[in-house]
C-alpha positions in Angstrom: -2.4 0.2 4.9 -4.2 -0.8 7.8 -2.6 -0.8 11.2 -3.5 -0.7 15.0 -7.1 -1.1 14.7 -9.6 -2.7 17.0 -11.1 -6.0 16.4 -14.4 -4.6 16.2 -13.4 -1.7 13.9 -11.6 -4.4 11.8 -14.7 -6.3 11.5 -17.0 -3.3 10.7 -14.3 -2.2 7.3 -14.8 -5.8 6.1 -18.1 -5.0 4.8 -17.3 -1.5 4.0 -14.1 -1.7 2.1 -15.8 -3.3 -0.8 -17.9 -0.3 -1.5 -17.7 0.2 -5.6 -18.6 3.7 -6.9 -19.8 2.7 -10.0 -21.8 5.6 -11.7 -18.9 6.9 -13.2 -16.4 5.5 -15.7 -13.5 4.2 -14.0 -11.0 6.8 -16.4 -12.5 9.3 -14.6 -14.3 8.6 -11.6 -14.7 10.6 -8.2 -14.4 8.8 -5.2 -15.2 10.5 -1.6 -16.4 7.5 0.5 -14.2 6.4 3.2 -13.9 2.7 1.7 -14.7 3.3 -2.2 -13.0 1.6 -4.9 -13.0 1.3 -8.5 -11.5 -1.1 -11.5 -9.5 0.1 -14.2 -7.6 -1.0 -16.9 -10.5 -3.8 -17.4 -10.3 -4.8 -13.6 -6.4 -5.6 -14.0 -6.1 -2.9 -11.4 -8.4 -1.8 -8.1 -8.3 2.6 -6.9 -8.8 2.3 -3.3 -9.7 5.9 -1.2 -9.6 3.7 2.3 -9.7 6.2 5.0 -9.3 3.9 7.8 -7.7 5.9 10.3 -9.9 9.2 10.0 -13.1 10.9 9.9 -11.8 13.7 7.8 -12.5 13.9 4.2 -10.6 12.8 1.7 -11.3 12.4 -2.6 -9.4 11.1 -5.3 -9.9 11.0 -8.8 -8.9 7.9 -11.0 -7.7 7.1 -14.2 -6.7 4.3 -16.3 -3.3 4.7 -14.7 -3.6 5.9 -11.5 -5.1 8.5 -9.2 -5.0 11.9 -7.4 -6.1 12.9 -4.1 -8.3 16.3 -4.5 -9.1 16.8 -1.0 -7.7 15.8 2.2 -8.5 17.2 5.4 -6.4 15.6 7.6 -4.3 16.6 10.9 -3.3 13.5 12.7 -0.8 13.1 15.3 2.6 12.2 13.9 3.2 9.8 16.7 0.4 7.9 16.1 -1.4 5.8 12.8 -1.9 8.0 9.6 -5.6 8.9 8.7 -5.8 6.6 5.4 -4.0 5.0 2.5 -5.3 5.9 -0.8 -3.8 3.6 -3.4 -4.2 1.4 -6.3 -3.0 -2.2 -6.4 -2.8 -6.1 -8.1 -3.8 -8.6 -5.9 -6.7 -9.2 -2.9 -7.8 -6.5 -0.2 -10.3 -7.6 2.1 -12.4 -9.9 -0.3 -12.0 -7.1 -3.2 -9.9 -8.7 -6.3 -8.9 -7.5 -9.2 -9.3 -9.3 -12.4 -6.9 -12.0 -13.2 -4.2 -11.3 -10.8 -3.2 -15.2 -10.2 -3.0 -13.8 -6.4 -2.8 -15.5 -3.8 0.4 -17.3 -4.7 3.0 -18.8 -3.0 6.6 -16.8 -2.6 8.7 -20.4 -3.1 7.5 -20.5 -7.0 9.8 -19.1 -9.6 6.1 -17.4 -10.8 6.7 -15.2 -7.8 10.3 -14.7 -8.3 10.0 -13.4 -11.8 7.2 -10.9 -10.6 8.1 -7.1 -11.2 5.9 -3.8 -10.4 7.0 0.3 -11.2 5.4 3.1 -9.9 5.9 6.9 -10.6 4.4 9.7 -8.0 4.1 13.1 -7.4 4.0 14.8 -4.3 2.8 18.3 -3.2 5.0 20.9 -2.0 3.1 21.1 1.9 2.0 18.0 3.8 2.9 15.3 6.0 2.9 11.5 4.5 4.5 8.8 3.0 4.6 7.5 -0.6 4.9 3.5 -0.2 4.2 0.5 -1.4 2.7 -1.6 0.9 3.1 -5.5 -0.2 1.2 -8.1 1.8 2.3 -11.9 2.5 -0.2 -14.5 4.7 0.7 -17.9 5.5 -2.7 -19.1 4.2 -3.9 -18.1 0.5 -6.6 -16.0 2.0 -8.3 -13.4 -0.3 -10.3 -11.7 2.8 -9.6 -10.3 6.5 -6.1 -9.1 8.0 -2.7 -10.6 6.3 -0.8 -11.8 9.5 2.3 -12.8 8.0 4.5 -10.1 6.6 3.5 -6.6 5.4 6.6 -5.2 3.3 6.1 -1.5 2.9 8.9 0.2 0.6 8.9 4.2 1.1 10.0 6.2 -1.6 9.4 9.2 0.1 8.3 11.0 3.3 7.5 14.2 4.6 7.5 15.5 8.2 8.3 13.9 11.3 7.1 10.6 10.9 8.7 7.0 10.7 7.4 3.6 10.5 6.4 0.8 12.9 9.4 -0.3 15.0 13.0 0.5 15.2 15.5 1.2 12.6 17.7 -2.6 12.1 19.6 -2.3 9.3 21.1 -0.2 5.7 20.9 -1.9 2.5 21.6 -1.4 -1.1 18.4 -3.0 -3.4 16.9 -1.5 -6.4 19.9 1.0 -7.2 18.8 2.9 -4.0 19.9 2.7 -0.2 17.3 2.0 2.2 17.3 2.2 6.0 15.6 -1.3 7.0 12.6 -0.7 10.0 10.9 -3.7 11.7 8.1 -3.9 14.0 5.6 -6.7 15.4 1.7 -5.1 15.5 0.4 -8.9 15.5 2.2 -9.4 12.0 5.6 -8.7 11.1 6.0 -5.1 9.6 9.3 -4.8 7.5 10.0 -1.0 5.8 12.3 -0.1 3.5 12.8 3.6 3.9 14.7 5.1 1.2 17.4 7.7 1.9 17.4 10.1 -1.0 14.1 10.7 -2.5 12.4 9.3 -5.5 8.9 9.2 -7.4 9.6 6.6 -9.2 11.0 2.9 -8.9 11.2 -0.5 -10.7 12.1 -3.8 -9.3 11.2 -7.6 -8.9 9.3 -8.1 -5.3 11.9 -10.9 -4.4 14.3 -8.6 -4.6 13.1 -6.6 -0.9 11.4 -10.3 0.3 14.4 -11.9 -0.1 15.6 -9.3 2.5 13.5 -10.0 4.7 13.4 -13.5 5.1 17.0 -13.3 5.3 16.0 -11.5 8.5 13.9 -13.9 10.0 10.7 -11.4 9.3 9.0 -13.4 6.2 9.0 -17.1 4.9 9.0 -19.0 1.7 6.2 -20.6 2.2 3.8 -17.6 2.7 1.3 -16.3 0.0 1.5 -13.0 -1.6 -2.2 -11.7 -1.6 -1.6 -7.8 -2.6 1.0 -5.7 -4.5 -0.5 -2.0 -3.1 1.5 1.9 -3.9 0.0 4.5 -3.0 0.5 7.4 0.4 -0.3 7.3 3.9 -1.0 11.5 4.9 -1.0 12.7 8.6 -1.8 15.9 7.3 -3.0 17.4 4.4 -2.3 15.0 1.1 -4.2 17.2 -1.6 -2.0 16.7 -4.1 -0.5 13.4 -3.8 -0.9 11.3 -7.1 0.0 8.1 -8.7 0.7 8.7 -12.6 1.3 5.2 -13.4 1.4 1.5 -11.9 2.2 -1.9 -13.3 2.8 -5.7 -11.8 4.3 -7.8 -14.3 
């Protein structure tokens, strides 16, 4: 997740966000720099620490399936950005692709429509965060820079007093949960699905919440899906927070 950044920040992550630790083996590597990554699962998959909102330390450790944050010492605001968003994902970040991915593509294909991803999570017991997936959508198939169509963030979970970009627009039923819709403008449309019971786990086709939202008027057809990102956004603390598994089908 990146949000309310300067230009000239923006422009100095570019370079930086493509940092690979690669000393290690990805089933088990250690990653404390702000904008590490590493492959897994043969480069199907990218780990991602990206502290973009912080100066506070934060590590994760990655395996074939996931990763865990081992240290995290944030204490942001809650009325402001989060200090980072530590994830794994399918797809294009900022020039960084993983293997194979067939990303960019185009959401009026039935390739897209047929696309499904699960996620299961585990939170710690103290903290303040979210646990989202944070989808991305441009109306060019761009692999590099800032998405400035639609970024789709689905929240299985939260903790504290924080809430998403916007205001609250809408309830809906999708994926066998309800979800409170949020929607916001930060120079591209932000649409989150916040769920109202928590989960750690959750399976379901991405048309299923894009369909939502261009329904809304908040996403097209025509745009390109360049990411498919889960992972946790922490205000404070996050030691603890892990993704067990992830899959894009």
């Amino acid at each position: 997740m990146r949000r309310l950044v300067p230009t000239a920040v923006i422009a100095g992550l570019v370079a930086a966000v493509v940092s690979v630790l690669g000393a290690q083996p990805a089933s088990a590597a250690t990653i404390c720099d702000k904008f590490g990554s590493t492959r897994v699962q043969n480069g199907r998959y990218i780990v991602q620490n990206n502290v973009w909102g912080a100066d506070t330390t934060q590590c994760i450790e990655t395996s074939d399936s996931g990763f865990r944050v081992t240290q995290a010492n944030h204490n942001k605001p809650t009325n402001g950005a989060p200090a980072s968003y530590p994830s794994i994902y399918f797809g294009c970040h900022y020039g960084n692709c993983s293997t194979n991915s067939g990303l960019p593509r185009q959401a009026n294909t039935s390739a897209f429509t047929a696309m499904r991803t699960s996620v299961s999570m585990s939170y710690p017991g103290s903290g303040t965060f979210d646990a989202a997936y944070d989808i991305w959508f441009d109306p060019t198939p761009r692999t590099d820079g800032q998405n400035t169509g639609a970024e789709i963030m689905i929240w299985l979970n939260r903790q504290g007093s924080i809430q998403p970009v916007g205001s609250r627009v809408a309830t809906v039923s999708i994926a066998g949960g309800t979800w409170d819709v949020w929607f916001g403008n930060i120079g591209w449309n932000v649409v989150s699905y916040v769920r109202t019971s928590t989960t750690n786990s959750l399976s379901f086709a991405v048309d299923d919440y894009y369909r939502d939202a261009i329904a809304r008027g908040y996403a097209q057809r025509a745009w390109y899906l360049t990411s498919i990102q889960a992972g946790f956004e922490p205000w404070v603390g996050g030691a603890g927070l892990a993704v067990n598994s992830f899959s894009v089908s």
